[in-house]
DRENKOLNU-889272 format. One line per field, with one value per atom (N, C-alpha, C, CB): atom name; x negated, y negated, z; residue number from 0. Coordinates in steps of 0.001 Angstrom, whole numbers. Last residue first. Glycine has a CB too. Example, Ala and Ser with C-alpha at 12.3 -4.5 7.8 and 13.67 -1.06 7.14 Angstrom:
2
atom	N/CA/C/CB/N/CA/C/CB
u	-12850/-13670/-12900/-14084/-13190/-12300/-13200/-11308
v	2250/1060/-30/598/5690/4500/3300/4473
w	7080/7140/7870/5725/7800/7800/7800/9046
n	1/1/1/1/0/0/0/0
***
This chain:
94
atom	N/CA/C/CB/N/CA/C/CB/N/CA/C/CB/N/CA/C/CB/N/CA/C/CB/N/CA/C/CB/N/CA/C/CB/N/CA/C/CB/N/CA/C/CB/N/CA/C/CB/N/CA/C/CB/N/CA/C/CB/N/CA/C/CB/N/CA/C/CB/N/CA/C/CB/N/CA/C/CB/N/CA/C/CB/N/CA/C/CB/N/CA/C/CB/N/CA/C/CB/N/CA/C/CB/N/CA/C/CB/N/CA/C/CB/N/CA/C/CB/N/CA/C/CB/N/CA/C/CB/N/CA/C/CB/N/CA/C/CB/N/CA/C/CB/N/CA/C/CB/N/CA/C/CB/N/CA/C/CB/N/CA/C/CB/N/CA/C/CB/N/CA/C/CB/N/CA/C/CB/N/CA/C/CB/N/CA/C/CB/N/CA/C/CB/N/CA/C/CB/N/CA/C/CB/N/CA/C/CB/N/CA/C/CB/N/CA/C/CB/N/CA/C/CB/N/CA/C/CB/N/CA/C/CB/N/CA/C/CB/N/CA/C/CB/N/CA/C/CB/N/CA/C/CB/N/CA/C/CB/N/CA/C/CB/N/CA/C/CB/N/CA/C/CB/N/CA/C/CB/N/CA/C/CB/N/CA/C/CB/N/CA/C/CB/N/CA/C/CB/N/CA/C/CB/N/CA/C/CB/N/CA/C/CB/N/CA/C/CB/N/CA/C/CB/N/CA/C/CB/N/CA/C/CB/N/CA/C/CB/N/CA/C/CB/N/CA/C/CB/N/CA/C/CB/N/CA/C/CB/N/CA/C/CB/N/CA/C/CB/N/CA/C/CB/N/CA/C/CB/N/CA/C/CB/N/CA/C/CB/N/CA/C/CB/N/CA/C/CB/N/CA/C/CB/N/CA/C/CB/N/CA/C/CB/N/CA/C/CB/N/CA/C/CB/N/CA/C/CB/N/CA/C/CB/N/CA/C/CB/N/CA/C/CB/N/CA/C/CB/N/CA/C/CB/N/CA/C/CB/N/CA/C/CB/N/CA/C/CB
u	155/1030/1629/63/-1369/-1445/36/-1188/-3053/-2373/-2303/-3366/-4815/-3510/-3118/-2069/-6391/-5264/-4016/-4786/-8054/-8803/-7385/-10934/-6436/-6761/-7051/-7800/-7043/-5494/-5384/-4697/-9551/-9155/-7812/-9560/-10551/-11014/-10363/-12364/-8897/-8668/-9210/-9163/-10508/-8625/-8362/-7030/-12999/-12534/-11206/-12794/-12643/-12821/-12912/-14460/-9316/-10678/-10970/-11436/-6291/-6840/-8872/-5507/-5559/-5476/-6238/-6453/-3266/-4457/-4027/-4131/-2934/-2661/-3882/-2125/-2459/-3200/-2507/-4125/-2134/-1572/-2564/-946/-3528/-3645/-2364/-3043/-1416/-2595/-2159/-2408/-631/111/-1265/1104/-1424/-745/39/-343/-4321/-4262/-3015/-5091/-4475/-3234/-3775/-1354/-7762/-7132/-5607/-8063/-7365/-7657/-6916/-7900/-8728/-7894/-8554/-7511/-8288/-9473/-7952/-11286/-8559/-7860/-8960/-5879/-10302/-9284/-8329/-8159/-11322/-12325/-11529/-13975/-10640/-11223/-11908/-9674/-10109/-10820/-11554/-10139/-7990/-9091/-10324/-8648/-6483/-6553/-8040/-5125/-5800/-5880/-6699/-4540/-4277/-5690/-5863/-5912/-2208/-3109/-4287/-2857/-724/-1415/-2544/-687/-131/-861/-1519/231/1746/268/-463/496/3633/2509/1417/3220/4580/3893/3492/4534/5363/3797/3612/3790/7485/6172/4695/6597/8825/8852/7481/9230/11525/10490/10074/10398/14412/13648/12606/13956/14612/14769/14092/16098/13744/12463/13009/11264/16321/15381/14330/14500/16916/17949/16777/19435/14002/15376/15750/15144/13124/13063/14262/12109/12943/13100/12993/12433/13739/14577/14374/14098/12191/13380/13938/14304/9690/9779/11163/8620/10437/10128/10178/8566/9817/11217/11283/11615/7375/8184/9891/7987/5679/5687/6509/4328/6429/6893/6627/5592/5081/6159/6963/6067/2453/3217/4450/2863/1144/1103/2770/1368/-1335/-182/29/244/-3381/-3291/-1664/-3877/-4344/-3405/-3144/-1854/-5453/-5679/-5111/-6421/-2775/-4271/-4352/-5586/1/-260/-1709/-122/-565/158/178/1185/-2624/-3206/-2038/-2753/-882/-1699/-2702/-2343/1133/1821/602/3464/-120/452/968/934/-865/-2448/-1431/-3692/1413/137/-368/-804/2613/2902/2219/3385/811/672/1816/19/1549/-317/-210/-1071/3832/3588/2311/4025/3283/4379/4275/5395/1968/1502/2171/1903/3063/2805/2124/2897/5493/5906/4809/6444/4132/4399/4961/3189/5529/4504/4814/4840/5804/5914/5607/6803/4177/4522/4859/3369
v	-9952/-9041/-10030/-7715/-12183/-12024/-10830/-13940/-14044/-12522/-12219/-11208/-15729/-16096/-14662/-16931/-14448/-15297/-15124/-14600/-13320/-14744/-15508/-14476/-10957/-12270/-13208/-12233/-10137/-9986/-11293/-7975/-9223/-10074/-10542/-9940/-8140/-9284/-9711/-9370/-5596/-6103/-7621/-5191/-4521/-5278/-5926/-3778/-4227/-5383/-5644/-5225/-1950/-3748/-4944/-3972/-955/-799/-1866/-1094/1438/-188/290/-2171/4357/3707/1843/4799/7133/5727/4991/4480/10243/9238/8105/9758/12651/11769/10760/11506/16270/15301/14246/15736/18969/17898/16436/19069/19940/20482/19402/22504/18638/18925/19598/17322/18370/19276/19878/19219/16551/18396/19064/19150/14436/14960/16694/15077/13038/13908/14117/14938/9252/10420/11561/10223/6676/7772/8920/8083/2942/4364/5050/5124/-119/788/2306/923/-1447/-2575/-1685/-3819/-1379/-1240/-1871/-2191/-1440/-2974/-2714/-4257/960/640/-869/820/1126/1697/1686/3207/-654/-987/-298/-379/1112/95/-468/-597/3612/3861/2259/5125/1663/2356/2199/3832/1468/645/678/44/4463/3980/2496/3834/5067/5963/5050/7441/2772/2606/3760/2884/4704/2975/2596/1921/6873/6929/5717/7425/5822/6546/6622/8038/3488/4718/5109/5233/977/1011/2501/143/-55/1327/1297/1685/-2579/-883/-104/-293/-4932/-3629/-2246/-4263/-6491/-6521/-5016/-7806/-6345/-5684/-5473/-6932/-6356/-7332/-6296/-8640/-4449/-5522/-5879/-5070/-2525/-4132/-4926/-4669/-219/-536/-1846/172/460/287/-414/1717/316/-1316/-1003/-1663/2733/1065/467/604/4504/4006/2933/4850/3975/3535/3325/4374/4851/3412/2966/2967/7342/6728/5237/7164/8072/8232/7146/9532/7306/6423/6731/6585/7854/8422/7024/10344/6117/6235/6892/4990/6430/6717/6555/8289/4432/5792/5536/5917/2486/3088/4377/3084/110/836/1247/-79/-671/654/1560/754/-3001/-2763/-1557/-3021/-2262/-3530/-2844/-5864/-761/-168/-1293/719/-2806/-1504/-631/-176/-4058/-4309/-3898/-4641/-3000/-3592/-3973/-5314/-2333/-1658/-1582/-2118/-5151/-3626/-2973/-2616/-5736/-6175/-6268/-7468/-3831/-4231/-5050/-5821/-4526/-3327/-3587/-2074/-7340/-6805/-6203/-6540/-7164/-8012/-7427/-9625/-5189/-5119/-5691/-4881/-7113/-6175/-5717/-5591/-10779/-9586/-8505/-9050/-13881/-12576/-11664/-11631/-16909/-15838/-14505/-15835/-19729/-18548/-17416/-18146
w	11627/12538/13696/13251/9284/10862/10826/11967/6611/6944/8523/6221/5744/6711/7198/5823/3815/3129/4306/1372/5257/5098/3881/4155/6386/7146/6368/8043/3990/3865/5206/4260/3244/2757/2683/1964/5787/5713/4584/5733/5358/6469/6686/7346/2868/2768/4194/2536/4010/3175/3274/1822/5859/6282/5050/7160/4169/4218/5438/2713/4960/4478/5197/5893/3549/4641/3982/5997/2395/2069/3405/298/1352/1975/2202/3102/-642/-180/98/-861/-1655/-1068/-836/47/-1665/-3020/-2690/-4869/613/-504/-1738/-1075/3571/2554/1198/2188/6142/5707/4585/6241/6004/5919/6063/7113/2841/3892/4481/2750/2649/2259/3081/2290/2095/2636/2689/3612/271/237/902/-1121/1270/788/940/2165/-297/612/263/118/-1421/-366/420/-1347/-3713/-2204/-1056/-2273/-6247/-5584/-4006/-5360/-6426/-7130/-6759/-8219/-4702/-4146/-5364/-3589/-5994/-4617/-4048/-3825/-7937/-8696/-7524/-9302/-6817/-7282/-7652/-8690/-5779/-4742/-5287/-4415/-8180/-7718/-6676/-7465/-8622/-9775/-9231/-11169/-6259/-6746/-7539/-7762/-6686/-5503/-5874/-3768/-9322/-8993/-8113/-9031/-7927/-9038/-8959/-10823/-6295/-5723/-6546/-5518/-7099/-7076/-6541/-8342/-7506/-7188/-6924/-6261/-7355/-8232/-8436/-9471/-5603/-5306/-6053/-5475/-6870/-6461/-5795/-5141/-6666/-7705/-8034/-7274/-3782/-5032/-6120/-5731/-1732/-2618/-3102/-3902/1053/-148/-981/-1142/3341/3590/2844/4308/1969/3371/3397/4830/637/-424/735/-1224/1691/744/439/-961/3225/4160/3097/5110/1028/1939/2653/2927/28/-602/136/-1698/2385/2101/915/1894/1858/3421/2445/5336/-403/-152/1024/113/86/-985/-847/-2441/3187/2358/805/3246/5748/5174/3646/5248/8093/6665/6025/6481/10750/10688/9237/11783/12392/11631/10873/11976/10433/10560/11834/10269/10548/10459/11044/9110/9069/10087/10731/9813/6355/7548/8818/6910/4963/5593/6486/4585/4194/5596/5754/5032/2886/4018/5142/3842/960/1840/2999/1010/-752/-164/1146/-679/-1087/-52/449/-452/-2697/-1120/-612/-800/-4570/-4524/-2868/-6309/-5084/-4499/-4461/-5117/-6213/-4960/-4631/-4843/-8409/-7171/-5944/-7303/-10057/-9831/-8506/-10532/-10431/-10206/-9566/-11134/-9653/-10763/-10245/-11450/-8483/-8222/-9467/-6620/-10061/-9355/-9535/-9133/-10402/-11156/-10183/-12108
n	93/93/93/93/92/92/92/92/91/91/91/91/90/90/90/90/89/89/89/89/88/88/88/88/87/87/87/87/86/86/86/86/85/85/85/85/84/84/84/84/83/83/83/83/82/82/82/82/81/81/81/81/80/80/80/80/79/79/79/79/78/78/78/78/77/77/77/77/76/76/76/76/75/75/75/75/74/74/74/74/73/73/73/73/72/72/72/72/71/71/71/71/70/70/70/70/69/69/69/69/68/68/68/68/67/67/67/67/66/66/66/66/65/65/65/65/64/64/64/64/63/63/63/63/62/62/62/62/61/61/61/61/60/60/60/60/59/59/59/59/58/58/58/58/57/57/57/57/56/56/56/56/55/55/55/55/54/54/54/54/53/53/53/53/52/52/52/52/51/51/51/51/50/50/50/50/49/49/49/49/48/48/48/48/47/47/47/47/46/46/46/46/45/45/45/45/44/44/44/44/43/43/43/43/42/42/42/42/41/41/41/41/40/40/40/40/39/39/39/39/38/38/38/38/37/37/37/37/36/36/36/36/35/35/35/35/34/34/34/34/33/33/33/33/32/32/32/32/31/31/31/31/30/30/30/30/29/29/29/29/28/28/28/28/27/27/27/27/26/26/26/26/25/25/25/25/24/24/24/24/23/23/23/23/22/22/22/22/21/21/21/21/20/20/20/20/19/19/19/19/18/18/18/18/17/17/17/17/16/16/16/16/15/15/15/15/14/14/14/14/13/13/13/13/12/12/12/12/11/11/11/11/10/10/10/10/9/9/9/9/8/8/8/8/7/7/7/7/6/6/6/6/5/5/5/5/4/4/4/4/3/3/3/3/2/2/2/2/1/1/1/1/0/0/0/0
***
């Protein structure tokens, strides 16, 4: 069965914040990198849908949210040691 809309940006997520760690990444940036390296299908992919999966991510404990100090009421997410143990224990390598 292939992945869901959601699955895809859910490990987007965990992906560019595993490559990245430790440095926070904000949904914006990580939506130009998925429009830059994904199919036709997920261009219109958008920022509230990585917002809305994020929170979904930091509800499983697989990414945290940290404040942006230059932006107010901005947040950027980083990967946990869980998302880091569970993105290895499914092969996951850089």
């Amino acid at each position: 069965m292939p992945a869901s809309r959601f699955e895809i940006i859910r490990n987007e997520i965990l992906d560019q914040c595993y490559v990245h760690r430790p440095i926070p990444r904000d949904t914006e940036r990580m939506v130009k990198v998925f429009h830059h390296d994904s199919d036709l299908e997920m261009k219109d992919a958008s920022a509230a849908e990585f917002e809305r999966e994020a929170a979904y991510l930091m509800g499983r404990g697989l990414i945290e949210a940290v404040a942006d100090d230059r932006a107010k009421n901005h947040m950027r997410y980083r990967i946990t040691s869980a998302g880091i143990d569970q993105l290895e224990s499914e092969g996951f390598r850089v």
